[in-house]
N, C-alpha and C positions, 0 to 999 in steps of 0.2 A: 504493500500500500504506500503510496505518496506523503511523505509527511506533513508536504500542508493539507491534505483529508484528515490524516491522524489525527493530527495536531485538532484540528476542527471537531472532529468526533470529541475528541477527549476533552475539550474547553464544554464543550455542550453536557457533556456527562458531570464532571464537577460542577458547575454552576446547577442543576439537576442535584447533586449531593450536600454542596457547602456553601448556597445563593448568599450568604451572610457572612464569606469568608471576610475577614479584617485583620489586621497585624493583633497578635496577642499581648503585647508590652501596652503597659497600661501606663498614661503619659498626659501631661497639660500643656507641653508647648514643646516646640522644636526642640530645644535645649534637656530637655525631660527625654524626648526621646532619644536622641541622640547618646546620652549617656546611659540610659536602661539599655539600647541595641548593644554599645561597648559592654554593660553589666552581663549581657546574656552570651558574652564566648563562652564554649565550654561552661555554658551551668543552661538550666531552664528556664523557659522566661515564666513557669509558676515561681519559681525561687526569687526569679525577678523581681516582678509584682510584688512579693512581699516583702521587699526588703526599700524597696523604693518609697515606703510614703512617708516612712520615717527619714530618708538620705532628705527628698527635698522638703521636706518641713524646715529641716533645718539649714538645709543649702538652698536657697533658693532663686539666685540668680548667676551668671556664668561668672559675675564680678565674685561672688561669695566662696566660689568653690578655685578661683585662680587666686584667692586670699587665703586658703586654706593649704594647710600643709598636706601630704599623702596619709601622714599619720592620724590626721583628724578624721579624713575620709572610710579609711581602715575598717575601723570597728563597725560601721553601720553596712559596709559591703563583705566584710569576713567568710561569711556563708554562699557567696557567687565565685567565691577559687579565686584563685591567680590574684588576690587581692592587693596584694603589693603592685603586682605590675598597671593592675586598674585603677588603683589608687592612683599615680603615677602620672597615667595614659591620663585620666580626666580632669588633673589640677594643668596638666600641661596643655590641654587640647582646651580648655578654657583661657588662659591666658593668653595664645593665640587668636583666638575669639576676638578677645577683648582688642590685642594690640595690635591685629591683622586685618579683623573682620570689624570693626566699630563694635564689635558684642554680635553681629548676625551674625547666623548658620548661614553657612557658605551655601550658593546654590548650583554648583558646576559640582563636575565629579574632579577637577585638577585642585580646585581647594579645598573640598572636603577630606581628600584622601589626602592633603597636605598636616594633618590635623594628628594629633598624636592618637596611635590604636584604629585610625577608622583605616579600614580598605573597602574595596569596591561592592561588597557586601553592605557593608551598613551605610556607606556613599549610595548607591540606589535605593536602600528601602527611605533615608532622608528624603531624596530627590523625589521619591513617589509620590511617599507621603504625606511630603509636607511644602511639595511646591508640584506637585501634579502631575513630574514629568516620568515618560515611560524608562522604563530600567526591570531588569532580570535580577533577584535579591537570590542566588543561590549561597544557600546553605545546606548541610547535609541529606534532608529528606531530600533537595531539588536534584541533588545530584544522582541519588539513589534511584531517583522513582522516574528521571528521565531516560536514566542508563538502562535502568528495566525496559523501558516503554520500547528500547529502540532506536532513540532519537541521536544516540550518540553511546562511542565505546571509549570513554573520556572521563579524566577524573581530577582536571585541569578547571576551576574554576571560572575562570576568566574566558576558555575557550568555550565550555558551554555556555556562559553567558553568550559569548556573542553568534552560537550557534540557534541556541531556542529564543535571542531577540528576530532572527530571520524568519522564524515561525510563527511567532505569537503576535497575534494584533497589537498596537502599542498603547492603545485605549484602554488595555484588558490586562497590561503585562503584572501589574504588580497585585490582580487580585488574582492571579493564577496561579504565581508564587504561594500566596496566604493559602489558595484551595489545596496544592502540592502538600504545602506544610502540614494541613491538615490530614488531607492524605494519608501520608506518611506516619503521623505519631495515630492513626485509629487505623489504619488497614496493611498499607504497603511499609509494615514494618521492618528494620534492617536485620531482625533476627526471628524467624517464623512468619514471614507474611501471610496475613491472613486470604491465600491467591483465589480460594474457592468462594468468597466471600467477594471478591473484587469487582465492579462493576467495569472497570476497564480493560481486563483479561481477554477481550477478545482484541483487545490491540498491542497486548504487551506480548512481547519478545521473550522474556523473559518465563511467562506462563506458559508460552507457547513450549517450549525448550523441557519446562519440567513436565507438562505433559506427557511428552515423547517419549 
């Protein structure tokens, strides 16, 4: 099959499954997001969520947290890993804000990714998100579950991106991302997928193969 049918097929079948798909990091403004996306390497964005309303209550503007030491930041993100180096990534990635950016989130992907911890990952779910523009947010489920589909035998970030922005409408690209994600943490799991359960098996590659 063609993959821009597939590709078609499969956007009509998610939206059919997750018409409500939305980024799961729970947030009040650019800057909120921006920093729970960094929060969510390597940890959950449930972990996220609940570690964040206590971070910005008390941090509450990008001034506040480029005024803050890493050590201050610490204790309220401990439980998201890699705390030190996030701690780190977001007093530094704020101070450029402030001294680079007037205090705005950048809205190209050459300054955001200029930013301390952000790469093209969390550079397009900003840029989706919160300035509307189209972008490919792969993270682990997108790469899983498009490597399944077919669409690519690649484990290259950055190549898939620019391989399923060729496919996906640009209007649709970042809730398709969100439908993937979803996807993946309830069905096309990285370990036992649930394949007999999956509504998109008749287009995946992957189903097809363990079939045989």
């Amino acid at each position: 099959m063609d993959n821009k049918l597939k590709v078609n097929i499969i956007i009509e079948k998610l939206q059919k499954l997750y018409p409500d798909a939305d980024c799961s990091l729970n947030y009040g403004s650019p800057l909120e997001l921006l920093i729970a996306t960094r929060l969510s390497a390597q940890c959950t964005d449930k972990r996220v969520n609940k570690v964040t309303p206590a971070l910005f209550a008390k941090f509450k503007s990008a001034k506040d947290f480029a005024n803050a030491s890493p050590e201050e930041i610490a204790p309220y993100i401990h439980s998201c890993g890699f705390f030190r180096t996030k701690s780190n990534d977001i007093v530094n990635m704020c101070k450029k804000i402030i001294n680079d950016f007037n205090g705005k989130i950048p809205d190209n992907m050459e300054d955001l990714t200029s930013l301390a911890g952000v790469g093209r990952k969390t550079a397009n779910l900003i840029l989706g998100m919160v300035y509307g523009k189209p972008g490919i947010v792969v993270d682990t489920h997108f790469i899983r579950i498009t490597k399944r589909l077919g669409f690519h035998n690649n484990d290259n970030a950055e190549k898939i991106e620019k391989i399923m922005l060729e496919l996906i409408p640009p209007e649709i690209s970042q809730k398709f991302c969100h439908q993937v994600v979803l996807h993946g943490r309830a069905v096309c799991k990285a370990i036992n997928p649930k394949c007999d359960e999956c509504l998109l098996r008749s287009e995946c590659e992957h189903y097809k193969k363990q079939s045989k």
